[in-house]
C-alpha positions, 0 to 999 in steps of 0.5 A, a space after each residue: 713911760 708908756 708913751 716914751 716906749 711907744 713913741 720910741 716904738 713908733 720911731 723906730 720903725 716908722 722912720 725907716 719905712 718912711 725914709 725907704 718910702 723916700 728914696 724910692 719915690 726918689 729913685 722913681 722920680 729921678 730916673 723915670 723921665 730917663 727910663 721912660 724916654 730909653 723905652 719910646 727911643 729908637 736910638 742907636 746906642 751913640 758915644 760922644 767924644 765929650 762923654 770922656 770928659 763927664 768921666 773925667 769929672 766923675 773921677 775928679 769929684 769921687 778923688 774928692 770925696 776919697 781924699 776927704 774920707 780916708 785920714 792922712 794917717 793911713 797908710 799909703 799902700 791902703 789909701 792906693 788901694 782904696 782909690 783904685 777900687 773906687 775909681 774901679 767903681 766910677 768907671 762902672 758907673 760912667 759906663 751905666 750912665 752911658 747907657 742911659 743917656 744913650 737908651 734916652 736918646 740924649 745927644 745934646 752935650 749940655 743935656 749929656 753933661 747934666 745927666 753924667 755929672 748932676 742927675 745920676 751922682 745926685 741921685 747917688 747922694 741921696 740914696 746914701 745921704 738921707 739914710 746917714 744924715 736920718 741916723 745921725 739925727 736921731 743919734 743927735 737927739 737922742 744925746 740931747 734928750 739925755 742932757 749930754 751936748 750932742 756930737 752933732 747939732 740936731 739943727 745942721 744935721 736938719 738942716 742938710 736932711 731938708 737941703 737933700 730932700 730938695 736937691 732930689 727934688 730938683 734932680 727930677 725936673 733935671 732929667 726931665 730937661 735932660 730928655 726933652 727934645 
């Protein structure tokens, strides 16, 4: 009972200093290549006209995902306005993207492109995802250790942790490609 209660101990509060450890070893390892090369460029601040298109996309993919979380039974009114705010939300960060590609110096549309749509909403996904999918992992466990059937299964929600973990490893080599003259 003793090692239950301390590994439960354990669990509770090692899992979050580790997954916090994560994500801002993410975080650095995703923007550092882009902060590094905004701080040695001497750029001026550019717009491109394909830059409207990377928000186009931006909203497109956060319509995606707000048509899948908010349930057809709501009521029209509130999904409107659930989708105006987060479309409010993309806008800004469309616009912080901007910013970053344009303090980088990145001027080749490709590197743009990658840098709006893969690197900045990967990023985005890992900072929310690995904290979601840790809970639902240890709630999926903690079922099956009772003898329940879990919600959901231990094995996928693995599974998706270990698929995020490399796409924000990937997210990294990206951005370094993204700034690389």
């Amino acid at each position: 009972m003793v090692l239950s209660v301390g590994g439960g101990l354990l669990g509770c509060l090692g899992v979050p200093v580790l997954v916090l450890a994560f994500l801002a070893g993410a975080f650095r390892w995703t923007t550092g290549p882009i902060l590094q090369a905004a701080d040695n460029s001497n750029s001026p601040r550019s717009f491109l006209l394909s830059d409207l298109i990377w928000l186009l996309m931006q909203v497109q993919m956060a319509m995606a995902v707000g048509t899948y979380a908010f349930p057809a039974a709501m009521p029209i009114h509130q999904r409107v306005a659930a989708l105006v705010l987060l479309s409010a939300a993309i806008v800004l960060f469309w616009l912080a993207s901007l910013q970053a590609v344009a303090r980088a110096g990145i001027t080749r549309p490709l590197r743009r492109a990658v840098v709006f749509v893969v690197v900045l909403p990967g990023l985005a996904v890992t900072i929310l995802g690995v904290p979601l999918i840790s809970l639902g992992l240890f709630h999926a466990l903690a079922q099956w250790e009772e003898g329940r059937l879990p919600s959901y299964s231990p094995l996928a929600l693995g599974v998706q942790l270990v698929v995020l973990v490399a796409l924000a490893l990937s997210l990294g080599w990206l951005a370094r490609w993204s700034v690389a003259t």
